[in-house]
C-alpha positions as CSV (number, residue, x, y, z in Angstrom):
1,X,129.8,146.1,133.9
2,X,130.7,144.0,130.9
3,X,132.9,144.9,128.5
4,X,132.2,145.4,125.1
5,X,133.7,142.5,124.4
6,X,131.7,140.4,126.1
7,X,128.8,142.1,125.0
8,X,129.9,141.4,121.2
9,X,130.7,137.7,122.4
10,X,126.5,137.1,124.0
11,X,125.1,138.9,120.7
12,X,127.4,136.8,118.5
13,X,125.8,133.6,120.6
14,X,122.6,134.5,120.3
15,X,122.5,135.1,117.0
16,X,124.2,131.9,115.9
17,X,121.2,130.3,118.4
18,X,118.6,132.4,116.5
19,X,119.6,131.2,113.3
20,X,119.8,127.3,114.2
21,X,116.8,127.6,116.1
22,X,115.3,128.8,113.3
23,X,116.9,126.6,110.6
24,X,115.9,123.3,112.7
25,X,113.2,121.2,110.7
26,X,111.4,117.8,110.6
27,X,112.5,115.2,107.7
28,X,110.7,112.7,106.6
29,X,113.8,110.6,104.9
30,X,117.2,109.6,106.1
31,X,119.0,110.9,103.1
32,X,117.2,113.9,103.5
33,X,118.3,114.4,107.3
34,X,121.6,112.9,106.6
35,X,121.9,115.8,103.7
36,X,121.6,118.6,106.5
37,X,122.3,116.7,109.6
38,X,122.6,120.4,111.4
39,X,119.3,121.5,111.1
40,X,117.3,118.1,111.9
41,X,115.8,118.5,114.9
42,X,112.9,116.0,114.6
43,X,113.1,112.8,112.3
44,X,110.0,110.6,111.3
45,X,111.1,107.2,109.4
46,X,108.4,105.0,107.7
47,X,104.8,105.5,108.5
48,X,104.2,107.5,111.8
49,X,101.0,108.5,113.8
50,X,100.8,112.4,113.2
51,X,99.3,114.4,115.7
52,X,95.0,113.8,115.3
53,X,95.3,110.6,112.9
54,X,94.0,108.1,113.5
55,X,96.2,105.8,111.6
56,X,99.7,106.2,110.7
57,X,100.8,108.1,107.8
58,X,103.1,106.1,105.0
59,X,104.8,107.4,102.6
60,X,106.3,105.2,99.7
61,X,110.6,105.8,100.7
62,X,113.4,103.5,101.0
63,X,113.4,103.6,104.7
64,X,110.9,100.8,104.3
65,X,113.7,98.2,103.5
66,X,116.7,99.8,106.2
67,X,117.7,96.7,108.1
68,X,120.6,98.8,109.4
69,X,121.1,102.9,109.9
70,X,124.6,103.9,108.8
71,X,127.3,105.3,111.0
72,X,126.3,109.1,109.7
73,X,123.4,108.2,111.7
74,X,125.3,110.0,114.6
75,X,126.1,113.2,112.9
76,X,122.4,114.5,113.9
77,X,123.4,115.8,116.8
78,X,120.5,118.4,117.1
79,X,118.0,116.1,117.1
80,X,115.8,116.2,119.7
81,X,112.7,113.8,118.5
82,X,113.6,110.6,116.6
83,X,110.0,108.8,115.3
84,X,110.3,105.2,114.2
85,X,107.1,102.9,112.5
86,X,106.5,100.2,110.2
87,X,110.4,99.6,109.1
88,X,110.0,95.9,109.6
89,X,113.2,95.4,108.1
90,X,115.1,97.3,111.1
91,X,117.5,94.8,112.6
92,X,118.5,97.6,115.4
93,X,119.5,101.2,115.8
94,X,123.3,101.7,115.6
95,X,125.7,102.4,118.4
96,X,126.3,105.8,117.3
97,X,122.4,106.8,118.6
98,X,124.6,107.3,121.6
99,X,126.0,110.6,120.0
100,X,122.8,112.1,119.7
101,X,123.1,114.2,123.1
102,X,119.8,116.3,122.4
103,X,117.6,113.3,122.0
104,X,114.5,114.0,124.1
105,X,112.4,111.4,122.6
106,X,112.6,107.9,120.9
107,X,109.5,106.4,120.1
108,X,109.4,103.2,117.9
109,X,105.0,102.7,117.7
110,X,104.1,100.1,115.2
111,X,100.3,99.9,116.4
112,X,98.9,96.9,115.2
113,X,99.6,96.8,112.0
114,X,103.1,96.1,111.6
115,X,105.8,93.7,113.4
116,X,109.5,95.0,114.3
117,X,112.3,93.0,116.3
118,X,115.1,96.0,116.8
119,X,117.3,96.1,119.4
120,X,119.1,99.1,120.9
121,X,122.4,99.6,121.5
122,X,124.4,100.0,125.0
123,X,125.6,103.2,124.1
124,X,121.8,104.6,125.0
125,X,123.2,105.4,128.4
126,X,124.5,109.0,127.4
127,X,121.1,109.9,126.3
128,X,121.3,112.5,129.2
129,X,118.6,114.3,128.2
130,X,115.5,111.1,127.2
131,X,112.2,111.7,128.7
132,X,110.4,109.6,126.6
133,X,111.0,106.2,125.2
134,X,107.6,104.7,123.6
135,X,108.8,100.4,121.8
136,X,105.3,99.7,121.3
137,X,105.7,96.6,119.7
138,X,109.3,97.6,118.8
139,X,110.9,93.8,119.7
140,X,107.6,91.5,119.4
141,X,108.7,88.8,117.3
142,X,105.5,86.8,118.0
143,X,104.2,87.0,114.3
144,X,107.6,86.1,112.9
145,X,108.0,82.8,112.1
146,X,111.5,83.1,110.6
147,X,113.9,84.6,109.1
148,X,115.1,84.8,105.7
149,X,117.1,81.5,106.3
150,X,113.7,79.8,107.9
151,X,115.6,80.0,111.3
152,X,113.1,80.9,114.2
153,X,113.3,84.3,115.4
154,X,113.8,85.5,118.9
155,X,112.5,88.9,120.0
156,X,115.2,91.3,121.4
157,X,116.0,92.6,124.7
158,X,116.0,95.6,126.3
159,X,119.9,97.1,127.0
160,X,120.9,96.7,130.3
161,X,121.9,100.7,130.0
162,X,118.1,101.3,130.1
163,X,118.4,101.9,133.9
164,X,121.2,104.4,133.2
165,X,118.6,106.9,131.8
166,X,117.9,108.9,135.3
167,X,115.9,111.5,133.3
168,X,113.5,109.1,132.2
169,X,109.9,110.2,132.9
170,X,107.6,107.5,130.0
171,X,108.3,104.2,129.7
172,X,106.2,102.4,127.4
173,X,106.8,98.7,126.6
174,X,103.6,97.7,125.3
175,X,103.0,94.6,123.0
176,X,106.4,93.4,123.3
177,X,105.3,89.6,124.1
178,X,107.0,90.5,127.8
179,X,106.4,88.0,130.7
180,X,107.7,90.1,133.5
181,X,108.4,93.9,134.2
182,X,112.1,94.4,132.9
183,X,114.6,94.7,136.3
184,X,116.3,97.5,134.7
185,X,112.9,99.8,135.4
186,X,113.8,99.5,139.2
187,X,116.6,102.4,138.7
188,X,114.1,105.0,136.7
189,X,113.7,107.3,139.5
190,X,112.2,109.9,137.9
191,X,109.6,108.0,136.0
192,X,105.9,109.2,135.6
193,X,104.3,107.0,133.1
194,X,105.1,103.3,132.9
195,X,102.8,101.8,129.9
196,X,102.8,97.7,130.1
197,X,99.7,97.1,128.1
198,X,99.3,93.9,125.6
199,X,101.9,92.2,126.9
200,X,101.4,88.8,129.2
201,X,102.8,89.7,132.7
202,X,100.9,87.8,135.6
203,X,102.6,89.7,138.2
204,X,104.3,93.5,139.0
205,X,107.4,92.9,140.7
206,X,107.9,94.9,144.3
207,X,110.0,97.5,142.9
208,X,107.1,99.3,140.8
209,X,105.9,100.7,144.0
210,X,109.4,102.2,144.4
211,X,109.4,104.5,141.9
212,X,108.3,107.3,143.5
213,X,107.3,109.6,141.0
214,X,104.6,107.3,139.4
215,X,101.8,108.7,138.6
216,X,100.1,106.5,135.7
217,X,100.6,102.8,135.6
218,X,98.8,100.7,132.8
219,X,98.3,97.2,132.9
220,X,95.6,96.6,130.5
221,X,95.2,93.1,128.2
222,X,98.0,91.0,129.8
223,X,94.1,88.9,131.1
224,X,95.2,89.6,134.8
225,X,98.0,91.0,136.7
226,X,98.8,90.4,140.8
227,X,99.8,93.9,142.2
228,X,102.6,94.2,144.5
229,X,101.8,95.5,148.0
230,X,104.5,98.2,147.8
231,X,102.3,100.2,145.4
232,X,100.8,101.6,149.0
233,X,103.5,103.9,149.1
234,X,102.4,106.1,145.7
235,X,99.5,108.1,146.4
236,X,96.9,109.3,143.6
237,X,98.4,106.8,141.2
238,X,96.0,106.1,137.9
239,X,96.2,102.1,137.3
240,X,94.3,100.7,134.0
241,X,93.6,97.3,134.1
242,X,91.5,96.7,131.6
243,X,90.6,93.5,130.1
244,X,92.0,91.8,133.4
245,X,88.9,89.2,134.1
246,X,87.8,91.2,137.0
247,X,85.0,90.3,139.0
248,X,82.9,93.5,140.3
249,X,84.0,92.2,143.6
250,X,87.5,91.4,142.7
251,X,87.3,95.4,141.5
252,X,86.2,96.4,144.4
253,X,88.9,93.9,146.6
254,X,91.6,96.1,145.0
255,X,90.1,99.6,145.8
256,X,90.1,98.9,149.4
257,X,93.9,97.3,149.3
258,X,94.6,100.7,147.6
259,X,92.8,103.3,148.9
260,X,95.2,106.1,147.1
261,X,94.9,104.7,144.3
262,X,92.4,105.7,141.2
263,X,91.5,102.7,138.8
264,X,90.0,102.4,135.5
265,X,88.9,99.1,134.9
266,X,87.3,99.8,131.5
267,X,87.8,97.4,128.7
268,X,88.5,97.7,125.3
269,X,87.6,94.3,124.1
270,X,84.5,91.8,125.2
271,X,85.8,88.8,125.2
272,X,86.7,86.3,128.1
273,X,89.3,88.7,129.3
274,X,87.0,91.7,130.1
275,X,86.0,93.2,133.6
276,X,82.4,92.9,134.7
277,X,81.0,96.1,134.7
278,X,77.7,97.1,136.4
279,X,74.8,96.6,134.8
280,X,73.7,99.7,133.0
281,X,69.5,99.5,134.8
282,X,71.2,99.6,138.2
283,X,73.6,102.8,136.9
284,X,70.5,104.2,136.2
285,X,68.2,103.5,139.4
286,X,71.2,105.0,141.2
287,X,70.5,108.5,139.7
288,X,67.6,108.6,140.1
């Protein structure tokens, strides 16, 4: 049996975990979160999609002209969500994000409307606890001529500590101007979800098929991408390939190679890039 002590000790814990549990909150502006760095939980900077909108929500703040986050940035050490969209002035999250040991979920998502180059730091290693890290278009300096010194801009890489995040289950590095899948994606063992779309890789490297736990794999708008063989060794994996320049016979080429696997080859835009699709008379003698 406990002792009273104890027992004062676990009612004492719970309700200090009560109370920040229910003091956590969502903020909207650094200063704001910065201002009660104990009870932030979820930050949203600049304009970010909210959950059934269609576009992102913007709010006129100061965020819009950050080009660096202070050091207090690493006070908010409850945060568990950090949301990141339009702040085309970013230059690159600080190394103290590495202090934020509760961090669940980064996403930087700029859609199409917006162009970021931000780097992250090393020090995204000890992010024990990531699942999700969404850079949709979070280091595409394709629309950026220059800088403010007319100096051509190079897009940032990903940190090599990206393959330290073992707890890592969605990936997306969509509309990032990439070439080829990132080496450092070889040591995400536990990823599920590895989003490549808009980007311009030709070919998967043989480590994609690796990765045990994948389950969903899109590839769409990069107009064509050579799949590795080792993607035989991932059963029921979902592959998008949309917009790829696929012949119906070239579609159905693939399903055969992988018979495990479950393709979509819709596409989103008709142009030269877009998958031949059966003609919509011989869908409907088929039912009948």
């Amino acid at each position: 049996m406990p002792s009273l002590k104890q027992v004062c000790a676990l009612l004492i814990a719970f309700a200090i975990g009560s109370s920040v549990s229910a003091q956590a909150e969502t903020y909207k502006h650094l200063s704001e979160a910065l201002a009660n760095p104990e009870k932030a939980t979820r930050l949203d900077l600049g304009a970010v999609y909210q959950e059934d909108a269609a576009e992102p929500v913007e709010e006129n703040n100061p965020d819009f002209s950050l080009k660096l986050l202070p050091e207090a940035f690493g006070s908010l050490t409850n945060l568990k969500e950090l949301n990141i969209g339009g702040l085309e002035a970013l230059e690159e999250l600080p190394k103290e994000l590495g202090n934020l040991k509760n961090l669940e979920s980064i996403v930087i998502d700029n859609g199409n409307g917006y162009q970021m180059n931000v780097s992250l730091p090393e020090t995204i290693a000890g992010l024990e606890k990531l699942k999700i890290l969404r850079l949709y278009g979070a280091f595409d300096a394709s629309g950026i001529m220059e800088n403010e010194k007319g100096e051509p801009v190079k897009a940032k890489k990903l940190p090599q500590a990206l393959g330290a995040l073992q707890n890592l289950e969605v990936l997306d590095i969509g509309r990032n101007g990439l070439n080829e899948v990132p080496p450092q994606v070889a040591s995400l063992a536990k990823l599920v979800t590895l989003n490549l779309d808009y980007n311009g890789i030709k070919e998967l490297p043989e480590f994609v098929g690796n990765l045990k736990n994948l389950k969903n794999l899109t590839i769409n708008c990069n107009g064509g991408t050579r799949l590795p063989d080792s993607l035989k060794n991932l059963k029921g994996l979902n592959i998008a390939m949309g917009n790829a320049a696929l012949k119906l016979k070239d579609q159905e080429e693939l399903r055969k190679r992988f018979p495990d696997a479950v393709f979509d080859f819709s596409s989103e835009f008709d142009d030269d890039t877009a998958n031949e699709m059966i003609p919509e008379s011989t869908v409907d003698n088929g039912e009948d």
